[in-house]
mmCIF entry with sequence, helices, sheets and N, C-alpha, C, O atoms, coordinates in Angstrom:
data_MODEL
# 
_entry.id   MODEL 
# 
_entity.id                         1 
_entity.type                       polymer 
_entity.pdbx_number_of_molecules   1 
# 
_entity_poly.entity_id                      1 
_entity_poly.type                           'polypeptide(L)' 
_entity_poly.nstd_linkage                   no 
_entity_poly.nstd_monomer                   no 
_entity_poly.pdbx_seq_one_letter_code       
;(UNK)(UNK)(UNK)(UNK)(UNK)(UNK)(UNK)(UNK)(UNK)(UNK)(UNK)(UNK)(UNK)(UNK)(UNK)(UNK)
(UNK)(UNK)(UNK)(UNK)(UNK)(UNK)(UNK)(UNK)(UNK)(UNK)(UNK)(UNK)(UNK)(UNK)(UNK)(UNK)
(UNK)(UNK)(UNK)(UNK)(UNK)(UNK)(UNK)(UNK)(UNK)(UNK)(UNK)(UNK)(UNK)
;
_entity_poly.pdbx_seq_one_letter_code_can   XXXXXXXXXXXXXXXXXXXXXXXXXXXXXXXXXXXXXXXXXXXXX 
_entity_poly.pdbx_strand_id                 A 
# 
loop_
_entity_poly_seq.entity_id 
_entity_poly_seq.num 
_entity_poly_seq.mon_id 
_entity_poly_seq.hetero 
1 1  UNK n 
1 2  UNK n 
1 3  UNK n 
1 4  UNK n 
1 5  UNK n 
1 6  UNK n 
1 7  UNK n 
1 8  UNK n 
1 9  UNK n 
1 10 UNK n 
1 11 UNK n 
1 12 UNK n 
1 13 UNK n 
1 14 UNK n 
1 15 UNK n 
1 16 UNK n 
1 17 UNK n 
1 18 UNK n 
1 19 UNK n 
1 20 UNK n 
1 21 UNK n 
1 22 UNK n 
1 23 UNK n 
1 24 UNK n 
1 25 UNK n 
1 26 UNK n 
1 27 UNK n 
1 28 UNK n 
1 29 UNK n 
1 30 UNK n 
1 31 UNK n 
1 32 UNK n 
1 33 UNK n 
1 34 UNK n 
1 35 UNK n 
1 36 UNK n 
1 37 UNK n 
1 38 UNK n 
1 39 UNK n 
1 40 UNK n 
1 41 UNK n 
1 42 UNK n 
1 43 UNK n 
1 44 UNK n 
1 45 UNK n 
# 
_struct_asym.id          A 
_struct_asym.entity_id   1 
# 
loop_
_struct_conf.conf_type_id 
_struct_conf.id 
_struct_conf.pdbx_PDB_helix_id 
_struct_conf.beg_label_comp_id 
_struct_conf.beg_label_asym_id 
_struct_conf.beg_label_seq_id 
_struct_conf.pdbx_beg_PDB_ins_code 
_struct_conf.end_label_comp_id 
_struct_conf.end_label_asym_id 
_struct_conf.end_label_seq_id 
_struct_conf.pdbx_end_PDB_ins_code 
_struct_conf.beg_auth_comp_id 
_struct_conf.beg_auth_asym_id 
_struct_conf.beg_auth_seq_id 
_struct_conf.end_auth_comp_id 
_struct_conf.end_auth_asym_id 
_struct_conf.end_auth_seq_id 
_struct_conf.pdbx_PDB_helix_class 
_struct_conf.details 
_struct_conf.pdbx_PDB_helix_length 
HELX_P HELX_P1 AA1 UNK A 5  ? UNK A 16 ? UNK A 5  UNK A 16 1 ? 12 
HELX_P HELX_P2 AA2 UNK A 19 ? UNK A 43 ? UNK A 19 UNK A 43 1 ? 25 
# 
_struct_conf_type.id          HELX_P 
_struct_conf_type.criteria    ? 
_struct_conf_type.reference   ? 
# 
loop_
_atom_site.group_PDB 
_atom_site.id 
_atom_site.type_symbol 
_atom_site.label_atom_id 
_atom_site.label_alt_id 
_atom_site.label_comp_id 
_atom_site.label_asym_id 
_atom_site.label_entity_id 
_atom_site.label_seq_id 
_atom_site.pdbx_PDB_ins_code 
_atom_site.Cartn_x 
_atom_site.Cartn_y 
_atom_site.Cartn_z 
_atom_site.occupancy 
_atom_site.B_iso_or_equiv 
_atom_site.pdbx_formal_charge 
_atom_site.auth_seq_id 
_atom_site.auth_comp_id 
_atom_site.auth_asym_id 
_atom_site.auth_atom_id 
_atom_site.pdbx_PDB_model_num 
ATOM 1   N N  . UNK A 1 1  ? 6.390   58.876 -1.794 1.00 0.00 ? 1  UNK A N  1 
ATOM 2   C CA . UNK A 1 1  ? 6.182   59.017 -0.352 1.00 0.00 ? 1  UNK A CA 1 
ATOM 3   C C  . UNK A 1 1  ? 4.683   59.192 -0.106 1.00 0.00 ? 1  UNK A C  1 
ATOM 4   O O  . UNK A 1 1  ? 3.970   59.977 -0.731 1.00 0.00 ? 1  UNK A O  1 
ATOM 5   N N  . UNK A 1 2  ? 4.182   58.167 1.125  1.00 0.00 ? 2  UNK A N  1 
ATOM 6   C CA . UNK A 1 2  ? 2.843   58.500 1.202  1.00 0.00 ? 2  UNK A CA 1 
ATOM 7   C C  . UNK A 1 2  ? 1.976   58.356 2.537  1.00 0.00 ? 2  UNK A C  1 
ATOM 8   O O  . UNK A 1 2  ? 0.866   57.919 2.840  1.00 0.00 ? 2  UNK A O  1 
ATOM 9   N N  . UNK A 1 3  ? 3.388   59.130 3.367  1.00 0.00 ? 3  UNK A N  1 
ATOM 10  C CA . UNK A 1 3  ? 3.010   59.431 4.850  1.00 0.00 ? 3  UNK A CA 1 
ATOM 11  C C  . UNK A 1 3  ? 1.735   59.939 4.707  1.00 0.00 ? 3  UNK A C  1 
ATOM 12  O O  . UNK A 1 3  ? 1.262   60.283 3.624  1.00 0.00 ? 3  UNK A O  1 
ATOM 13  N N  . UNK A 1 4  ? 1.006   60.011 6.066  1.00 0.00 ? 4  UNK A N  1 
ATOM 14  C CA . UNK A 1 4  ? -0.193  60.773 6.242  1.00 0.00 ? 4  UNK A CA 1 
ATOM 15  C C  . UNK A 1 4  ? 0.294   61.680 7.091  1.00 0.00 ? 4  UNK A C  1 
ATOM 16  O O  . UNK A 1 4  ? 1.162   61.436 7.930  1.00 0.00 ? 4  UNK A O  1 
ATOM 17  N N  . UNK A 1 5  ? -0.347  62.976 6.874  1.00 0.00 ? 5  UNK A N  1 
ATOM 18  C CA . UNK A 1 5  ? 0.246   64.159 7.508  1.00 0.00 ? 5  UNK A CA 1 
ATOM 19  C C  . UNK A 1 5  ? 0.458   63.717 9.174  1.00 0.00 ? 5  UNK A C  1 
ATOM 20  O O  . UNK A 1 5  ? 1.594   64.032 9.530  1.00 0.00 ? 5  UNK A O  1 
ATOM 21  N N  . UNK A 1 6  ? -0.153  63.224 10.018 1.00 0.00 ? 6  UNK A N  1 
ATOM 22  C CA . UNK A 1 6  ? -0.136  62.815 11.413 1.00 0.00 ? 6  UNK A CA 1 
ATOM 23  C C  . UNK A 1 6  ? 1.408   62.364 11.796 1.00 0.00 ? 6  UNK A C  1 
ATOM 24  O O  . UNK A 1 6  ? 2.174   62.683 12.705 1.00 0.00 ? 6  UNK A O  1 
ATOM 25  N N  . UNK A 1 7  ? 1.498   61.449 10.639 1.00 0.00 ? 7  UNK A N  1 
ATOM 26  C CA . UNK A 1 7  ? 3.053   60.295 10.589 1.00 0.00 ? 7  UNK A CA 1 
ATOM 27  C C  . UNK A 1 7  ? 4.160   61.406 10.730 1.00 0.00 ? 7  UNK A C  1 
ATOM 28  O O  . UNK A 1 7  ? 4.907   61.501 11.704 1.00 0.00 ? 7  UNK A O  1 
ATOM 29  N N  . UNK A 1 8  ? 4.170   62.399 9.408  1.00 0.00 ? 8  UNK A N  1 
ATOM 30  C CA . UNK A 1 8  ? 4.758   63.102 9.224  1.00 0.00 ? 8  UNK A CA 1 
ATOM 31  C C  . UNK A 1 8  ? 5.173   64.417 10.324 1.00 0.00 ? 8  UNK A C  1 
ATOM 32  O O  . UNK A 1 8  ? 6.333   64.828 10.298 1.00 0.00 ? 8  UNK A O  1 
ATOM 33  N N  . UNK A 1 9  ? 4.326   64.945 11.130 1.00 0.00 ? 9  UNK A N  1 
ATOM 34  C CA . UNK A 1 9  ? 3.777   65.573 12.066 1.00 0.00 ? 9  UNK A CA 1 
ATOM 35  C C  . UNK A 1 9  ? 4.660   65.201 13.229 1.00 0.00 ? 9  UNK A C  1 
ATOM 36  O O  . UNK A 1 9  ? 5.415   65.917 13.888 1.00 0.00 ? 9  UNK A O  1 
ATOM 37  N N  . UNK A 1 10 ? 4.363   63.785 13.339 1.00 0.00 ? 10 UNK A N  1 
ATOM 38  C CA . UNK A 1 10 ? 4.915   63.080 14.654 1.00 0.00 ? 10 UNK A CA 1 
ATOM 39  C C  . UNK A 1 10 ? 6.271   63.046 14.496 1.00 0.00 ? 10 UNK A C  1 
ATOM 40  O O  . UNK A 1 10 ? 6.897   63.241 15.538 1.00 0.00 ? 10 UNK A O  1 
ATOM 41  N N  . UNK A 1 11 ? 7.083   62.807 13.251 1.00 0.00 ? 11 UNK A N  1 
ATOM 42  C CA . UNK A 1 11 ? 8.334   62.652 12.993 1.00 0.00 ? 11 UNK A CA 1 
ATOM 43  C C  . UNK A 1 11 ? 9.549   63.639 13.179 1.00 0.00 ? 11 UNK A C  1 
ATOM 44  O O  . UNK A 1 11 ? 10.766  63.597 13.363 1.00 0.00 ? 11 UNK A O  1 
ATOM 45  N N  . UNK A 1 12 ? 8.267   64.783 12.987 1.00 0.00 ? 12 UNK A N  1 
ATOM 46  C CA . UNK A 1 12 ? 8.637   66.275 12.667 1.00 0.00 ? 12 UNK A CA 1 
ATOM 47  C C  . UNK A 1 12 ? 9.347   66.974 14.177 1.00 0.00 ? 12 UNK A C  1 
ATOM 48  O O  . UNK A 1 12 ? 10.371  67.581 14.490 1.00 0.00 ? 12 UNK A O  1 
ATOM 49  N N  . UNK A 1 13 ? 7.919   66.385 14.940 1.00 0.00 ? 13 UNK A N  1 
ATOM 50  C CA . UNK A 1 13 ? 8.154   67.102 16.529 1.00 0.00 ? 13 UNK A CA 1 
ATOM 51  C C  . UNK A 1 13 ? 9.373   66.339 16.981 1.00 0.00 ? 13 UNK A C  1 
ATOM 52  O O  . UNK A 1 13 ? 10.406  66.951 17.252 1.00 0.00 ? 13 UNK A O  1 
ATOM 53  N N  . UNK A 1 14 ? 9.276   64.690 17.099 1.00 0.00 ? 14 UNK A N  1 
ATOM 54  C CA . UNK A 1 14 ? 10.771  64.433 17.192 1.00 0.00 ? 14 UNK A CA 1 
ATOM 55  C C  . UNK A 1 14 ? 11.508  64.535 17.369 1.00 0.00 ? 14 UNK A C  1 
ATOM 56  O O  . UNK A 1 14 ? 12.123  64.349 18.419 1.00 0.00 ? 14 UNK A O  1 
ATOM 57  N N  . UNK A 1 15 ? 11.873  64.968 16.190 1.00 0.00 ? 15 UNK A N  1 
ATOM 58  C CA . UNK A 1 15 ? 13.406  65.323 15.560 1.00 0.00 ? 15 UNK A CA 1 
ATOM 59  C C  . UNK A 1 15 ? 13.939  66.337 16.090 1.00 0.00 ? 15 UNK A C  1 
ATOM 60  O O  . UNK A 1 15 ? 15.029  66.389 16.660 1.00 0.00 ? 15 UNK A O  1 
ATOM 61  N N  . UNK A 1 16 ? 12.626  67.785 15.785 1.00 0.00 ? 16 UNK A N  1 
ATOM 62  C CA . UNK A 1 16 ? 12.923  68.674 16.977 1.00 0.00 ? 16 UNK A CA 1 
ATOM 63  C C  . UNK A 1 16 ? 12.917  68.671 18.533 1.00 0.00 ? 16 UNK A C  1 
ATOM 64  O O  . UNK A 1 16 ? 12.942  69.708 19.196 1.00 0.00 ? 16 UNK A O  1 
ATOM 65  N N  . UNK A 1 17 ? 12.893  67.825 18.888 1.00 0.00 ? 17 UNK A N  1 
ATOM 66  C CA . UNK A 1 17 ? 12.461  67.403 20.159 1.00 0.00 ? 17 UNK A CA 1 
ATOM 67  C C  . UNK A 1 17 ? 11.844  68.326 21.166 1.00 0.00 ? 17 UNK A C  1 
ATOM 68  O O  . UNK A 1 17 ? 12.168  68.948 22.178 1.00 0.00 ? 17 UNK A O  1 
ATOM 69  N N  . UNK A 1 18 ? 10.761  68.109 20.375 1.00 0.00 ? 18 UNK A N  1 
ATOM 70  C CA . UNK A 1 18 ? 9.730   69.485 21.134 1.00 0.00 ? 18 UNK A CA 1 
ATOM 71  C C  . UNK A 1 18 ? 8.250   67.984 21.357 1.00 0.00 ? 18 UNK A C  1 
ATOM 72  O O  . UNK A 1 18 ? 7.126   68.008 20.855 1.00 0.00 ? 18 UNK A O  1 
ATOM 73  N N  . UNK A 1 19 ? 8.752   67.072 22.102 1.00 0.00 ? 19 UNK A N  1 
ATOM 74  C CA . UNK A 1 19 ? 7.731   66.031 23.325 1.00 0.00 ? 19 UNK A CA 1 
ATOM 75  C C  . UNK A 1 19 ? 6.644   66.899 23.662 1.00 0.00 ? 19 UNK A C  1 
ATOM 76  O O  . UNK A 1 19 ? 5.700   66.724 22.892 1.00 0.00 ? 19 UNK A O  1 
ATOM 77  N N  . UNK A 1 20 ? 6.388   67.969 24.729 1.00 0.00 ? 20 UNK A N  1 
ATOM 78  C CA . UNK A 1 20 ? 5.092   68.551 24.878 1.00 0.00 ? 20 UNK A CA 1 
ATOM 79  C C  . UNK A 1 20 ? 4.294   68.742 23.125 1.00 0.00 ? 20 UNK A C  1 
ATOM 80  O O  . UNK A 1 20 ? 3.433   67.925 22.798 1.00 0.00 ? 20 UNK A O  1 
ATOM 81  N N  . UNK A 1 21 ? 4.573   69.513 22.461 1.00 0.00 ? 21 UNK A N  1 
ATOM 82  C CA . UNK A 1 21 ? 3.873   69.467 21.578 1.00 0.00 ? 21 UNK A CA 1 
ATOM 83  C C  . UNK A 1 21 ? 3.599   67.879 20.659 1.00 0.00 ? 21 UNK A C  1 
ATOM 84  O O  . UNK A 1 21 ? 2.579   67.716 19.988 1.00 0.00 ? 21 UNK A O  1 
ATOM 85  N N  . UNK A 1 22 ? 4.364   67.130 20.745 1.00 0.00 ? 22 UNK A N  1 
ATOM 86  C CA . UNK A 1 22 ? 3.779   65.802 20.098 1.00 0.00 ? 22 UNK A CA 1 
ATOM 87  C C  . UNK A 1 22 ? 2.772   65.213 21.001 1.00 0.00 ? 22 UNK A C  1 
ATOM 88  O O  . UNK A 1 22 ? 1.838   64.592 20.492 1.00 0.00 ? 22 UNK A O  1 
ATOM 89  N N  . UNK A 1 23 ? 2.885   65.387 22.818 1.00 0.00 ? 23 UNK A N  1 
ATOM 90  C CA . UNK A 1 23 ? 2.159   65.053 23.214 1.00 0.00 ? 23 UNK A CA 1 
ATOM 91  C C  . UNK A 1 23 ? 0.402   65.714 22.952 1.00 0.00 ? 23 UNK A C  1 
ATOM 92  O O  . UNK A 1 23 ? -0.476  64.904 22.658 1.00 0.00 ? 23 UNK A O  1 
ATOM 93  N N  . UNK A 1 24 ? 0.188   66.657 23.043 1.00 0.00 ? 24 UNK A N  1 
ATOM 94  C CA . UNK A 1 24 ? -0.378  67.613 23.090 1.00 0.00 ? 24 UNK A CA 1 
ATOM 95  C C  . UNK A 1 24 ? -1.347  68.025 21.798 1.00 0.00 ? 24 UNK A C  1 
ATOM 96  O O  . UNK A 1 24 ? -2.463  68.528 21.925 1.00 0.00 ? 24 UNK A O  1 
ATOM 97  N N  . UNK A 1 25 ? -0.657  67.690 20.440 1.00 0.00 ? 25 UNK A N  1 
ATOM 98  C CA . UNK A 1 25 ? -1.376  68.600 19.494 1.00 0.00 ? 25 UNK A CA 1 
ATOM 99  C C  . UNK A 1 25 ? -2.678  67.831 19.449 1.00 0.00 ? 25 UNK A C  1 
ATOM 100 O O  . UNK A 1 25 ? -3.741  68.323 19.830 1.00 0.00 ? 25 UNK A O  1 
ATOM 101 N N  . UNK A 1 26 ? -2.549  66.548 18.946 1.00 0.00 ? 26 UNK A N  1 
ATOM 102 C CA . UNK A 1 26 ? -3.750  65.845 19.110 1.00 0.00 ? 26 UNK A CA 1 
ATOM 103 C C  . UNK A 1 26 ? -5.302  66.681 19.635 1.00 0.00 ? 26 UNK A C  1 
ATOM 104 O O  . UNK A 1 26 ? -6.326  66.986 19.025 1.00 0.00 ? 26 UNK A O  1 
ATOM 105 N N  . UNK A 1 27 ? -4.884  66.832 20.954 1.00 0.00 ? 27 UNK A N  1 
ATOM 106 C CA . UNK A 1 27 ? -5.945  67.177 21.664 1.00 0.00 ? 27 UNK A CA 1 
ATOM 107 C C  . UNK A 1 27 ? -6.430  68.923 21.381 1.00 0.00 ? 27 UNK A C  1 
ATOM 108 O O  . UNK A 1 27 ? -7.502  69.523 21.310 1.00 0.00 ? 27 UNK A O  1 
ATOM 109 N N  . UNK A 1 28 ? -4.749  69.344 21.258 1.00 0.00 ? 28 UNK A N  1 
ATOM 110 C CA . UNK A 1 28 ? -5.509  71.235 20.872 1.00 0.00 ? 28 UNK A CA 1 
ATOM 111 C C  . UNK A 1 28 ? -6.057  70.979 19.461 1.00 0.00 ? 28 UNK A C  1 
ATOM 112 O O  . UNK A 1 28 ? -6.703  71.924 19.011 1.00 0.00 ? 28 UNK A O  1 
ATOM 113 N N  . UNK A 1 29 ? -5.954  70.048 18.773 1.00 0.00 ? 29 UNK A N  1 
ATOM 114 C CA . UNK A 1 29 ? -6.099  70.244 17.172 1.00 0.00 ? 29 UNK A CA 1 
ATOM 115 C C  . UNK A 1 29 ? -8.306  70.037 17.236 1.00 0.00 ? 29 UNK A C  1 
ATOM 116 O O  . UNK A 1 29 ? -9.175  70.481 16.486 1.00 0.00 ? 29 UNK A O  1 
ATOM 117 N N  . UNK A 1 30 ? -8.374  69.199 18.465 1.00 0.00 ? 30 UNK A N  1 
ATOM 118 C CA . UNK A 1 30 ? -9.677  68.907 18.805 1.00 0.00 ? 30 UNK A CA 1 
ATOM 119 C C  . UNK A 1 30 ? -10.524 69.980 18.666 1.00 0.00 ? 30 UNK A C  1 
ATOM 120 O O  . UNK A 1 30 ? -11.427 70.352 17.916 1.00 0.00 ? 30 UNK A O  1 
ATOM 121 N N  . UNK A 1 31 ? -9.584  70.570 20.212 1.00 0.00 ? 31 UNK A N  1 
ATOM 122 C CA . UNK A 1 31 ? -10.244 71.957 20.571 1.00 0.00 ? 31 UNK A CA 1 
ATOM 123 C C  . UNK A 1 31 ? -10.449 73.097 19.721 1.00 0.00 ? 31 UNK A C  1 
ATOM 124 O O  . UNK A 1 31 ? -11.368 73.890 19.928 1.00 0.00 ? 31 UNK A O  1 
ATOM 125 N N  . UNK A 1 32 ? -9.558  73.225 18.686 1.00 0.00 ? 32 UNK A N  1 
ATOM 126 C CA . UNK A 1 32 ? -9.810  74.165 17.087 1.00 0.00 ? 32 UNK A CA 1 
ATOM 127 C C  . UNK A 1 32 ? -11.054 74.140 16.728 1.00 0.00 ? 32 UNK A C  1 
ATOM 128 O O  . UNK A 1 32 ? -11.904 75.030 16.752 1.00 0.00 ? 32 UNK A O  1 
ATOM 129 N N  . UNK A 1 33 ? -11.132 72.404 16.190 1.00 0.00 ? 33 UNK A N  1 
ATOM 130 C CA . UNK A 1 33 ? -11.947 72.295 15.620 1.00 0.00 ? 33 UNK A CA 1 
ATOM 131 C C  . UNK A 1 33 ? -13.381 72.263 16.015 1.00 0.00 ? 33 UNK A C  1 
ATOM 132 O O  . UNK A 1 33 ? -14.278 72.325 15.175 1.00 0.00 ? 33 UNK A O  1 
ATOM 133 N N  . UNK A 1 34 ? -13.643 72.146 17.569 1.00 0.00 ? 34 UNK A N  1 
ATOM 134 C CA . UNK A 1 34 ? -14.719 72.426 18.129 1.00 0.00 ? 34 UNK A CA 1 
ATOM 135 C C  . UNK A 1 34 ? -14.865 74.023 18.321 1.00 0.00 ? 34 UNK A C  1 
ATOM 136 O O  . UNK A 1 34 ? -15.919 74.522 18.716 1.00 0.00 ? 34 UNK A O  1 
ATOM 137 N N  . UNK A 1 35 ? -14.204 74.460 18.141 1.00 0.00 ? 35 UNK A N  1 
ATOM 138 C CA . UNK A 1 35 ? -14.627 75.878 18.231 1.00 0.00 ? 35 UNK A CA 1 
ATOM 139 C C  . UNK A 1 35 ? -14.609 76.472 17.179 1.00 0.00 ? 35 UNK A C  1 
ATOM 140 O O  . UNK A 1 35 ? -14.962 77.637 17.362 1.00 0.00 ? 35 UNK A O  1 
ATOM 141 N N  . UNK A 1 36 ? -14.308 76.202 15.875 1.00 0.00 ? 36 UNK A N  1 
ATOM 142 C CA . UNK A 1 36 ? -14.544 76.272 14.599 1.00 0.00 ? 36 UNK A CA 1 
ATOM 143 C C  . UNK A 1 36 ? -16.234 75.806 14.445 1.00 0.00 ? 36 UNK A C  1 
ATOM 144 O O  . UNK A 1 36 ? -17.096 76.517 13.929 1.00 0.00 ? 36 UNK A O  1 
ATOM 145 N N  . UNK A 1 37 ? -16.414 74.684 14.923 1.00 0.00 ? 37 UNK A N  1 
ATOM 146 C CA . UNK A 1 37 ? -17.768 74.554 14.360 1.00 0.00 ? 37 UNK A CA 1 
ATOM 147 C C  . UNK A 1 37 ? -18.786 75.471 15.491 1.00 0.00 ? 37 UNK A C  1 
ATOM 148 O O  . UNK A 1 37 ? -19.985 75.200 15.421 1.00 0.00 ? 37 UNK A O  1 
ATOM 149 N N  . UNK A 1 38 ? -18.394 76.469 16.458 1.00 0.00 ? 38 UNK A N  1 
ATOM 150 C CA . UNK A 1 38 ? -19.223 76.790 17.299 1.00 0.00 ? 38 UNK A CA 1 
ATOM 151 C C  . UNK A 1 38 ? -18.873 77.902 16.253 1.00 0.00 ? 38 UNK A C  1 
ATOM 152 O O  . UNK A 1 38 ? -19.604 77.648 15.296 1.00 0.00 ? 38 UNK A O  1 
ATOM 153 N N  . UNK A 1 39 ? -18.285 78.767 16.019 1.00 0.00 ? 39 UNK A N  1 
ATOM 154 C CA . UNK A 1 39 ? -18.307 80.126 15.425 1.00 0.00 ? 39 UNK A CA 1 
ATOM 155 C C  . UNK A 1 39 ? -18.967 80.056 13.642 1.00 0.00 ? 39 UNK A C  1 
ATOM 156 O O  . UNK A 1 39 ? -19.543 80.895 12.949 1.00 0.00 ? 39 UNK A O  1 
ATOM 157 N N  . UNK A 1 40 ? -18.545 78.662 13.402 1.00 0.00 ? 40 UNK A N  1 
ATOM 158 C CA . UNK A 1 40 ? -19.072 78.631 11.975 1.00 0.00 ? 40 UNK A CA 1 
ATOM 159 C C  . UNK A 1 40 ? -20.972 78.131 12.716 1.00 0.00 ? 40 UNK A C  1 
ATOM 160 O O  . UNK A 1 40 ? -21.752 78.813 12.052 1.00 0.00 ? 40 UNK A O  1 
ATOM 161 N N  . UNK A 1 41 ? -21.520 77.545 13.410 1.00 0.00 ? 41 UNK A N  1 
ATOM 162 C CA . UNK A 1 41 ? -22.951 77.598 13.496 1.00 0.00 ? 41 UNK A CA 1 
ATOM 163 C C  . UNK A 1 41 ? -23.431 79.355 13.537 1.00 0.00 ? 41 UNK A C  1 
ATOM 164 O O  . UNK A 1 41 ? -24.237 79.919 12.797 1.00 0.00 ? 41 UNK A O  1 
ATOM 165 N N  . UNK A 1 42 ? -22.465 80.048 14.887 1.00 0.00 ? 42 UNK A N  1 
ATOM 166 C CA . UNK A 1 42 ? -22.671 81.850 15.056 1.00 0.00 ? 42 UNK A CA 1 
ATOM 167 C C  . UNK A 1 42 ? -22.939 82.242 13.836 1.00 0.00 ? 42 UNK A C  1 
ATOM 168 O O  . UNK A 1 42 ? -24.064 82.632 13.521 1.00 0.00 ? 42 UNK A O  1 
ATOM 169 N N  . UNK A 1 43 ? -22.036 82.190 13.087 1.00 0.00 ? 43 UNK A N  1 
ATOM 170 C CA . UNK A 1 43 ? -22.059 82.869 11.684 1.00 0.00 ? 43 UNK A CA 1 
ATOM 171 C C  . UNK A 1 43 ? -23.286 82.878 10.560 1.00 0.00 ? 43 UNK A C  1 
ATOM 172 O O  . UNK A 1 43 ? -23.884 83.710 9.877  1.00 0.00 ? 43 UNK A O  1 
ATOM 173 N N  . UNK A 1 44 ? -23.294 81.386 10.797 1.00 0.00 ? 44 UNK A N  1 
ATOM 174 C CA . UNK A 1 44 ? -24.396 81.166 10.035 1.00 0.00 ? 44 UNK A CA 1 
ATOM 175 C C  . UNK A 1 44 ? -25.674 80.963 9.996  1.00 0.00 ? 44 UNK A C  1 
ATOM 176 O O  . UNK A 1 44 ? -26.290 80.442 9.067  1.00 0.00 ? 44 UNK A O  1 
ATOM 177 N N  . UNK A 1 45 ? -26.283 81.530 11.406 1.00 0.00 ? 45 UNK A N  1 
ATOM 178 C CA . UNK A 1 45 ? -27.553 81.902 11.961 1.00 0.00 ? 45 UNK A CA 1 
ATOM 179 C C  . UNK A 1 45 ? -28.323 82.971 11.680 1.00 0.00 ? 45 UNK A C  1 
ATOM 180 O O  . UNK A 1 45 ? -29.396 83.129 12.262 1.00 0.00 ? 45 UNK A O  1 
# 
């Protein structure tokens, strides 16, 4: 098997049929990661 986690992810919400979050993670997964790199620059100043 050699889904990419996204594939897998998408299949996942699905099934559970939890639609807002398939719609959705995409974009919060963004927002993590932009605020990951704002606290990791804080940190490391």
């Amino acid at each position: 098997m050699n889904d990419s986690p996204q594939i897998l992810l998408a299949h996942h919400l699905k099934a559970l049929k939890l639609p807002t979050f398939y719609r959705e993670y995409e974009k919060i997964a963004k927002q993590c990661r932009r605020k990951a790199l704002i606290i990791a620059d804080t940190c490391c100043d």
